[in-house]
C-alpha positions as CSV (number, residue, x, y, z in Angstrom):
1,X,0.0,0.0,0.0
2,X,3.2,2.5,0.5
3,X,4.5,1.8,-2.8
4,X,1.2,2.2,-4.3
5,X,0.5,5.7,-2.2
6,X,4.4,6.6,-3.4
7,X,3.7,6.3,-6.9
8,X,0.5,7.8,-6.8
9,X,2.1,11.2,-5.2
10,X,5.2,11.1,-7.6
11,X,2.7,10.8,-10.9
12,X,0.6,13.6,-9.5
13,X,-2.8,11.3,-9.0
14,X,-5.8,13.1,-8.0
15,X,-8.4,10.8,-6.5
16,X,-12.0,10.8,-8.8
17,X,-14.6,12.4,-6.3
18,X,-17.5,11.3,-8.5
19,X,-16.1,7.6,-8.3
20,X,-15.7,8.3,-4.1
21,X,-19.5,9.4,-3.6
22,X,-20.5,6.3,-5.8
23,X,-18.4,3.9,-3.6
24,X,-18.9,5.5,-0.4
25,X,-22.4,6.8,-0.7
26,X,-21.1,10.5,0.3
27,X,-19.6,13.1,-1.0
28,X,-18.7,15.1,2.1
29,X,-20.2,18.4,-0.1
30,X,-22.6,20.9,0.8
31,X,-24.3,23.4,-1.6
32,X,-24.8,26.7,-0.9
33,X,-27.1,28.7,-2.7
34,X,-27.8,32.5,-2.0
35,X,-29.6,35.6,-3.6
36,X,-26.3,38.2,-4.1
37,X,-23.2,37.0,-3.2
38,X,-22.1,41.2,-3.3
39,X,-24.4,41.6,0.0
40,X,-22.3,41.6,2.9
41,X,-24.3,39.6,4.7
42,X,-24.6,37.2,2.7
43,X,-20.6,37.0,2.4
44,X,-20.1,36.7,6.1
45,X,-22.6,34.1,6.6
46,X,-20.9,32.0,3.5
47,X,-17.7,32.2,5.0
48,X,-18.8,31.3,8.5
49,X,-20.6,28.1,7.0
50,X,-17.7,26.9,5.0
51,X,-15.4,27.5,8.5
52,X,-18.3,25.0,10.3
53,X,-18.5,22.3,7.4
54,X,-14.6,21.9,7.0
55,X,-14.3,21.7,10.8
56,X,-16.7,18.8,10.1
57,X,-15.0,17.0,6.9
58,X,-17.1,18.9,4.6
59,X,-16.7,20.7,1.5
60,X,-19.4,23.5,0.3
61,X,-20.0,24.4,-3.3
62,X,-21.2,28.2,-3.7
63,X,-24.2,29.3,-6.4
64,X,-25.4,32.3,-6.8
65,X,-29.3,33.0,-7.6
66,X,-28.3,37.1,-8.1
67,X,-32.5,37.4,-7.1
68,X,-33.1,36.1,-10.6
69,X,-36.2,33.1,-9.9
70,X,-35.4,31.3,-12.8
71,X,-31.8,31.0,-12.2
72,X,-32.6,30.2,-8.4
73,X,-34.7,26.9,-10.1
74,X,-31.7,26.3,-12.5
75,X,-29.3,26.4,-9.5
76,X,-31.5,24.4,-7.0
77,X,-32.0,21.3,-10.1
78,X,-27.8,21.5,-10.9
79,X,-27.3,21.0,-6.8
80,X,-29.7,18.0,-7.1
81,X,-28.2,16.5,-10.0
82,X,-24.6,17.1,-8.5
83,X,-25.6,14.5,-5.3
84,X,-24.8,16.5,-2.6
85,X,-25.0,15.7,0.9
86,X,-26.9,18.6,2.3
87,X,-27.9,21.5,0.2
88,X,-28.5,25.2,2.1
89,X,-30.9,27.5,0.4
90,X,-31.4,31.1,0.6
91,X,-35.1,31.5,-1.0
92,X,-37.2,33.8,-2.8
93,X,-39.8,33.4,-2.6
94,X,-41.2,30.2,-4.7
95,X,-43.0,27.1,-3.5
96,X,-42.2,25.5,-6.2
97,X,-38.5,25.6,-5.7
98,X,-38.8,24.2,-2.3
99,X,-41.7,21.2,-3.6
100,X,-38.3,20.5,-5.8
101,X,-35.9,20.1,-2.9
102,X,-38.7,17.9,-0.6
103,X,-38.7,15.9,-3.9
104,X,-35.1,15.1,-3.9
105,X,-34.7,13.4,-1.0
106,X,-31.7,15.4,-0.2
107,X,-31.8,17.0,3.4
108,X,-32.0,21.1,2.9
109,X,-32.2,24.0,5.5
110,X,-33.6,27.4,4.2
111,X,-31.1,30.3,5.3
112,X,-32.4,33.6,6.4
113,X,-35.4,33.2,5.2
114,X,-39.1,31.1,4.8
115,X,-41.3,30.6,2.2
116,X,-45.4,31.5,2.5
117,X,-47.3,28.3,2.8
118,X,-44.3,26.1,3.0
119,X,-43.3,23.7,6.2
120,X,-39.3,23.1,6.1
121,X,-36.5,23.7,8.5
122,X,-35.1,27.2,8.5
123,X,-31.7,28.7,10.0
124,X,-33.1,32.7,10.4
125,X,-32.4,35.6,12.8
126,X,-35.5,37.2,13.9
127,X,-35.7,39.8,11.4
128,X,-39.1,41.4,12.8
129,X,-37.5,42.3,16.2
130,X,-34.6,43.3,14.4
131,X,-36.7,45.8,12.8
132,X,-38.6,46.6,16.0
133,X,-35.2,47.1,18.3
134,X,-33.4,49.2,15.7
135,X,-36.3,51.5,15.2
136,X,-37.3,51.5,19.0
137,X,-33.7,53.0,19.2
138,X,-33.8,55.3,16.6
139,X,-36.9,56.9,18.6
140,X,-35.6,56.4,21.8
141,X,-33.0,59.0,20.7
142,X,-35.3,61.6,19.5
143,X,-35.9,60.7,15.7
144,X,-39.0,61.0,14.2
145,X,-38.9,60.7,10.7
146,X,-37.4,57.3,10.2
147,X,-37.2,56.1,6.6
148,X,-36.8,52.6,5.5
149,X,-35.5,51.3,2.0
150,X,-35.6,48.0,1.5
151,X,-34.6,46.1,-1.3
152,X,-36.5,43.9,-3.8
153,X,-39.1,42.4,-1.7
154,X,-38.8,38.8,-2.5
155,X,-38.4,36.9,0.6
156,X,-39.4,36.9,4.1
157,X,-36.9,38.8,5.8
158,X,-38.1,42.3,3.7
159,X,-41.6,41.7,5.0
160,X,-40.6,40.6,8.5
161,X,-38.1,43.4,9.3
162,X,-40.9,45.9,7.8
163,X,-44.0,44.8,10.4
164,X,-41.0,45.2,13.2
165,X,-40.5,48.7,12.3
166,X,-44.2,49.3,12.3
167,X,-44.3,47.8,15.5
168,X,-42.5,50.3,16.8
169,X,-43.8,53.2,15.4
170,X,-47.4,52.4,16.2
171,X,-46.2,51.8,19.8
172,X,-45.0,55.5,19.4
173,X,-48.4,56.7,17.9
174,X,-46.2,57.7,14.8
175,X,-48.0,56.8,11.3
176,X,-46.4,54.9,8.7
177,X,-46.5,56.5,5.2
């Protein structure tokens, strides 16, 4: 087994992963798949999953949606096809794309955000008391006229951090407009 490991490393051999996941039923890879790769937090929270998975033996593979639904269907059918272990999904939000992963059998977690009338396990913060702290603040100090600009509303967090901040202006008497 030396010899063979020996002449392996002096001709350069780099072991088949495709050929590994058949034999071993694994292929110790995660895909990740988020909206905008250019959005900070999306960033941080990619590299702190790739830290977690290769302290566990894991691998991830990164795809970017860039808020486009069609791609974000594209993206979720080439993770299936690839047999991943796990696959972590950043949603807009699309049923359908989530019927697709239930349908694969692969396990999936949906990052930052859920999708209306769908039942699946989610890693989120709590954007709506986000919304309702950071506002609450912004009045605590004497503001008034708070603005809010969001981006595309597409998923869950948009619409969650939103009801927080008129949770706290209500609770003020201020009106929303």
């Amino acid at each position: 087994r030396k010899r063979i490991l020996a002449v392996a490393k002096q001709l350069g051999y780099v072991r088949n992963s495709a050929a590994t996941t058949l034999r071993l039923g694994t292929s110790k890879m995660v895909a990740v798949i988020v909206n905008d790769i250019r959005n900070p937090y999306y960033t941080n929270m990619v590299i702190d999953i790739d830290k977690r998975l290769a302290e566990n033996g894991y691998s991830m593979s990164l795809l970017c949606t860039h808020v486009d639904e069609a791609l974000a269907g594209q993206m979720i059918r080439q993770a299936i096809s690839q047999a991943y272990d796990g696959i972590l999904f950043s949603p807009l939000n699309n049923p359908d794309h989530i019927h697709l992963l239930e349908n694969s059998g692969i396990p999936f977690v949906m990052l930052d955000c859920w999708v209306d009338g769908v039942t699946a396990d989610v890693a989120s913060i709590n954007d709506q008391e986000g919304g309702y702290l950071v506002t609450k603040h912004l009045l605590d100090l004497g503001h008034r006229n708070i603005a809010y600009f969001a981006g595309p509303n597409v998923n869950s967090s948009q619409r969650e951090r939103f009801a927080g901040i008129q949770r706290a202006l209500s609770e003020a008497e201020i009106p929303v407009t």
